[in-house]
C-alpha positions in Angstrom: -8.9 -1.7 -62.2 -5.4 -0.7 -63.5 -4.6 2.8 -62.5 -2.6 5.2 -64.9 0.8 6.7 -64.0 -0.3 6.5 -60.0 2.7 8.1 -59.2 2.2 11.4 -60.1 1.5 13.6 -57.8 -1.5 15.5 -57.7 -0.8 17.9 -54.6 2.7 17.7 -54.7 2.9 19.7 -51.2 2.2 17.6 -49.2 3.4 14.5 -51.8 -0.4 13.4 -52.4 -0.3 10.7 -55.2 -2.7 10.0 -58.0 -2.8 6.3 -56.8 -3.1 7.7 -53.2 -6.4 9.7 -54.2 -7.5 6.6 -55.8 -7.4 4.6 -52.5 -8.5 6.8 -50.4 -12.1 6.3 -53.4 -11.7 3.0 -52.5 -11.3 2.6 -49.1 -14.6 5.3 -48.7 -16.3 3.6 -51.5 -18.7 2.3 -49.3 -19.5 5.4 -47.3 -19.8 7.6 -50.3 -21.5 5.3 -52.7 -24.7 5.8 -51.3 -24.7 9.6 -51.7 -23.2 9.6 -55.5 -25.4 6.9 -56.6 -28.6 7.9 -59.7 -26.5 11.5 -59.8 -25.5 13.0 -62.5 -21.3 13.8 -62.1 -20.0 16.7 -63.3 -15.7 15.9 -62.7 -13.3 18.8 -61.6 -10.2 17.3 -63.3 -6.5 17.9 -62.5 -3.8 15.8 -64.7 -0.8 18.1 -63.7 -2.1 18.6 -60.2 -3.8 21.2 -58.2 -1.0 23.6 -58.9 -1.7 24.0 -62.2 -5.3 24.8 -63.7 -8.2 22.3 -63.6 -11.1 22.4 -65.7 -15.3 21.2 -64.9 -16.0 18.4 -67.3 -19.5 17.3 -67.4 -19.6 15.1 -70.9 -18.3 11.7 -71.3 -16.9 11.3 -74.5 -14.5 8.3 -74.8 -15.2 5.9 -71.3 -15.7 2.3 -70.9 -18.7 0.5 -72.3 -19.3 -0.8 -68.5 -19.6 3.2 -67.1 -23.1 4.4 -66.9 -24.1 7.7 -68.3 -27.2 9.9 -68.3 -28.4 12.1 -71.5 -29.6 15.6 -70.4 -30.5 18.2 -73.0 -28.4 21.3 -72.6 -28.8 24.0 -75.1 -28.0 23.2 -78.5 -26.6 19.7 -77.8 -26.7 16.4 -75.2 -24.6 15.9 -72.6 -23.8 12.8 -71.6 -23.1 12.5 -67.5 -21.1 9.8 -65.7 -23.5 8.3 -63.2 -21.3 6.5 -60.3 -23.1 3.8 -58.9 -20.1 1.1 -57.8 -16.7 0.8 -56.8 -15.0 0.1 -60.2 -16.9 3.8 -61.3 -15.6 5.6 -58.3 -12.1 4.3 -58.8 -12.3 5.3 -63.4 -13.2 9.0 -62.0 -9.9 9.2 -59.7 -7.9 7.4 -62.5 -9.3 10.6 -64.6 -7.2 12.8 -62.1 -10.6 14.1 -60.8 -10.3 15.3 -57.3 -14.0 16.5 -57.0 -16.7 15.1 -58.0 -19.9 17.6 -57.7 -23.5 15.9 -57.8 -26.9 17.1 -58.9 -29.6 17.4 -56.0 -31.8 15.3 -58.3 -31.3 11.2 -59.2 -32.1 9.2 -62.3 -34.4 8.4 -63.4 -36.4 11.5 -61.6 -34.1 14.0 -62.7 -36.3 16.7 -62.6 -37.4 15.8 -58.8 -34.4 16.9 -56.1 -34.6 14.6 -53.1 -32.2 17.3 -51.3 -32.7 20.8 -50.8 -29.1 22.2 -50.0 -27.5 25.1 -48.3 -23.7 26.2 -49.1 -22.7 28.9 -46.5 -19.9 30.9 -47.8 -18.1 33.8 -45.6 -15.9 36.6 -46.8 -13.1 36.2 -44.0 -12.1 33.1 -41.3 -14.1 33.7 -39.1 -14.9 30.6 -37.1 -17.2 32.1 -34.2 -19.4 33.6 -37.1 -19.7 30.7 -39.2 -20.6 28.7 -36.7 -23.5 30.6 -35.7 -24.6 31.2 -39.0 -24.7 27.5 -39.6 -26.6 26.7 -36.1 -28.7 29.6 -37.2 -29.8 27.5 -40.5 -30.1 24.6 -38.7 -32.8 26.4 -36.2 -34.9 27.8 -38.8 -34.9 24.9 -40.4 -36.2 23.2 -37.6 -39.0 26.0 -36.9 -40.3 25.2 -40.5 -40.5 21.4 -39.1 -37.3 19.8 -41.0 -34.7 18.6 -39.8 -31.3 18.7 -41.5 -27.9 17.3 -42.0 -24.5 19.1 -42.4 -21.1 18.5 -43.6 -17.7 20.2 -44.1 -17.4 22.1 -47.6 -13.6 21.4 -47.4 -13.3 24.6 -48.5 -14.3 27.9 -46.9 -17.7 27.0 -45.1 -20.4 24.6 -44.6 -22.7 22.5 -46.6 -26.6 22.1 -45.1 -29.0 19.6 -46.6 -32.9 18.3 -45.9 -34.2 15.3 -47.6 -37.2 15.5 -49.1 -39.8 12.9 -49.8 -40.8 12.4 -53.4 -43.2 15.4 -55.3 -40.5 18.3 -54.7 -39.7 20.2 -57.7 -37.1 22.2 -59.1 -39.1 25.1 -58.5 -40.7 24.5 -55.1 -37.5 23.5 -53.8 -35.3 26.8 -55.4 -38.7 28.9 -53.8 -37.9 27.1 -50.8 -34.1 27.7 -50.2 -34.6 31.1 -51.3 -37.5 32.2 -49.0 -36.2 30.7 -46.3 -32.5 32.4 -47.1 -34.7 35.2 -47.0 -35.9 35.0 -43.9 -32.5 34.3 -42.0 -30.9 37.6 -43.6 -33.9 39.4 -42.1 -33.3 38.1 -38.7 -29.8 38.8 -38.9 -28.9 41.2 -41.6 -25.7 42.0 -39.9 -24.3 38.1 -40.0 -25.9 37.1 -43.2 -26.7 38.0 -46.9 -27.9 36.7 -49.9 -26.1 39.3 -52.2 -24.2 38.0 -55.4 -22.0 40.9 -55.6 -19.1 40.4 -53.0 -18.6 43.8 -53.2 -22.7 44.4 -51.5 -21.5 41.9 -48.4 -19.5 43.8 -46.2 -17.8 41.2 -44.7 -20.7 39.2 -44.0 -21.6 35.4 -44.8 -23.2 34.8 -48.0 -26.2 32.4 -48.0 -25.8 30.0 -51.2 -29.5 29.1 -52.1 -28.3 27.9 -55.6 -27.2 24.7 -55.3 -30.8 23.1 -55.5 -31.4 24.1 -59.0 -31.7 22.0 -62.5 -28.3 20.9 -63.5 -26.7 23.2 -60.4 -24.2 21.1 -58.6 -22.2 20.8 -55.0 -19.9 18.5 -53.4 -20.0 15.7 -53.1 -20.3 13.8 -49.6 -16.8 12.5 -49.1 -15.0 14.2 -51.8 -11.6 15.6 -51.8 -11.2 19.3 -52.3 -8.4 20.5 -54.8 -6.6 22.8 -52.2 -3.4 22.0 -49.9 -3.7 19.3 -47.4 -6.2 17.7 -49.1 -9.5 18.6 -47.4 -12.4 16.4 -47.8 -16.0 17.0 -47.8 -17.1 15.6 -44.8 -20.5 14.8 -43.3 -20.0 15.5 -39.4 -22.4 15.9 -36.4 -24.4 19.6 -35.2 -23.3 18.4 -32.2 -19.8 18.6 -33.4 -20.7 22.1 -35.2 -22.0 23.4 -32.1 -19.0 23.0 -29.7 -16.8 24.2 -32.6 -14.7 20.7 -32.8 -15.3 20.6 -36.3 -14.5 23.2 -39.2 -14.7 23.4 -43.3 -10.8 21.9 -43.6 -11.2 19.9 -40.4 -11.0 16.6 -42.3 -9.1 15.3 -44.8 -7.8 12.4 -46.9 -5.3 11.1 -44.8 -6.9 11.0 -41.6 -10.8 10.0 -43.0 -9.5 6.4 -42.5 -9.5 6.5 -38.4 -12.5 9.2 -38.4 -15.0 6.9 -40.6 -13.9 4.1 -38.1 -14.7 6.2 -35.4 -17.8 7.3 -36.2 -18.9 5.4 -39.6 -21.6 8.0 -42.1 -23.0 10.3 -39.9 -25.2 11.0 -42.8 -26.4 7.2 -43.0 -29.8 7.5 -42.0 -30.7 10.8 -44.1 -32.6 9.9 -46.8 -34.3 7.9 -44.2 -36.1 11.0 -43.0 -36.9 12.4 -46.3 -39.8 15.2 -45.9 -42.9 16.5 -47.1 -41.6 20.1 -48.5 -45.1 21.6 -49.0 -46.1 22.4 -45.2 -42.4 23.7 -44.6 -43.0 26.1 -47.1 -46.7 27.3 -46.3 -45.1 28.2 -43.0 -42.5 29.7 -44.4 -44.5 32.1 -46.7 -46.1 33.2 -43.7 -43.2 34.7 -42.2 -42.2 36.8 -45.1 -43.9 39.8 -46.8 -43.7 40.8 -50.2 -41.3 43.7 -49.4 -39.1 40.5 -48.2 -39.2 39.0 -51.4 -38.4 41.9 -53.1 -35.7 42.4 -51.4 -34.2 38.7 -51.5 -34.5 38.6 -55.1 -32.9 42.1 -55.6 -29.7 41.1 -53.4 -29.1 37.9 -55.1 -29.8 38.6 -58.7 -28.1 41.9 -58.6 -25.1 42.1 -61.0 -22.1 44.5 -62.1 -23.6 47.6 -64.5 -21.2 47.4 -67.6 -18.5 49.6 -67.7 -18.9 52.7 -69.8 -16.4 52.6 -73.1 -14.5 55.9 -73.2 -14.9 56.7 -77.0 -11.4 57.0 -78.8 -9.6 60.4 -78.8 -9.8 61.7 -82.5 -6.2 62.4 -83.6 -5.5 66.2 -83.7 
């Protein structure tokens, strides 16, 4: 595939080319295939480079016949979603200047049946020592409820946590899911955690995304670069590599995921391997939370800013 204009840098900084982005797609291709493939795409897009503005573009207009797309009703209209399912599709996105591409938890042609529930941790400050034990905390729970689970870097600010589950979730059981459980880890440590949307409510303390899993809600991709200097990726590690703290959210990135997939190839290769019954998870879950705990988890993360009050014009005197 011919690639447009691949000298122009998109993080000039550090002198990252767009034809360097597209072979770093390439070269990962094989890694990352796998994890993009049956998911929608919605592409974060960058054609004068992460210095300027990007935009979120989810509908494919003008592509080539060859690209596949999925139609998903959305409000008044139809978008049509890149689906990226080989090489050549991988390497069309880059050549788009798209940096990120964020997936659905759901694959065609059972769209509206995640096979991930997912976790995005997200703390106010750098704080390493805390994130890390928030993580390892989400990880434990998880394992209480009988599921095992899967991280990898955001590339950004914090971590990214994932269970695969077997066929028969739903949007709903899985969103009842994330939340409870979300729930149930700001109760056991209110002073680490929260689940509050209103940054201003947090007090410093690490905000449990439990949104991710919803219809048409979207997270990083594994192995996708992050639009921020150096050139993070999002990359799949080990809890063991969590735990000692060798590992952190811009601990990889596209220059040096050559000699770490070499290393230790997709630590997320057998995943969907160990996909899991959701329902027994969350009967045990239930049974750890009150109503009052509910109530209170859905309070803190659908709480929102009360409108300002307009101060009525003076009347000229």
């Amino acid at each position: 595939m011919i690639i447009s204009h691949p000298e122009k840098l998109l993080f000039p900084a550090d002198g990252i080319s767009k034809g360097e982005l597209c072979a770093y797609y390439q070269a990962i291709a094989p890694l990352m295939l796998p994890h993009l493939a049956g998911r929608p795409v919605t592409m974060e897009r960058f054609p004068a480079g992460i210095e300027r503005k990007g935009f979120l573009q989810k509908n494919v207009q003008s592509a080539p016949e060859w690209l596949q797309t999925v139609e998903v009703p959305h409000e008044q209209r139809t978008v049509h979603y890149p689906l990226i399912d080989d090489e050549r599709s991988l390497l069309w996105l880059a050549n788009q200047n798209c940096i990120t591409p964020h997936v659905w938890s759901s694959r065609q042609p059972a769209l509206g049946r995640p096979d991930l529930c997912v976790f995005d941790l997200d703390p106010a400050r750098q704080a390493p020592a805390e994130l890390r034990a928030a993580a390892l905390a989400v990880r434990d729970v998880l394992s209480e409820l009988g599921l095992r689970s899967w991280v990898k870097t955001s590339g950004s600010k914090g971590f990214h946590i994932v269970v695969p589950l077997a066929e028969g979730a739903t949007f709903e059981s899985v969103w009842r899911f994330a939340h409870g459980t979300g729930a149930l880890l700001v109760k056991r440590q209110p002073q680490l955690l929260t689940q509050e949307f209103l940054k201003a409510e947090r007090a410093g303390r690490i905000l449990i995304d439990t949104g991710r899993s919803g219809p048409g809600a979207t997270f990083a991709a594994a192995y996708a670069v992050r639009a921020r200097a150096g050139a993070p990726v999002s990359a799949p590690c080990s809890w063991s590599e969590v735990e000692s703290g060798a590992v952190q959210p811009q601990s990889f990135s596209l220059r040096a995921m050559a000699s770490r997939s070499q290393q230790v190839g997709d630590p997320w290769a057998e995943l969907y391997a160990h996909a899991a019954e959701l329902a027994p998870a969350l009967a045990r879950l239930e049974a750890r939370l009150s109503p009052d705990d509910w109530q209170a988890s859905l309070a803190a993360a659908t709480r929102r800013p009360k409108p300002r009050k307009r101060t009525p014009p003076r009347s000229p005197s």
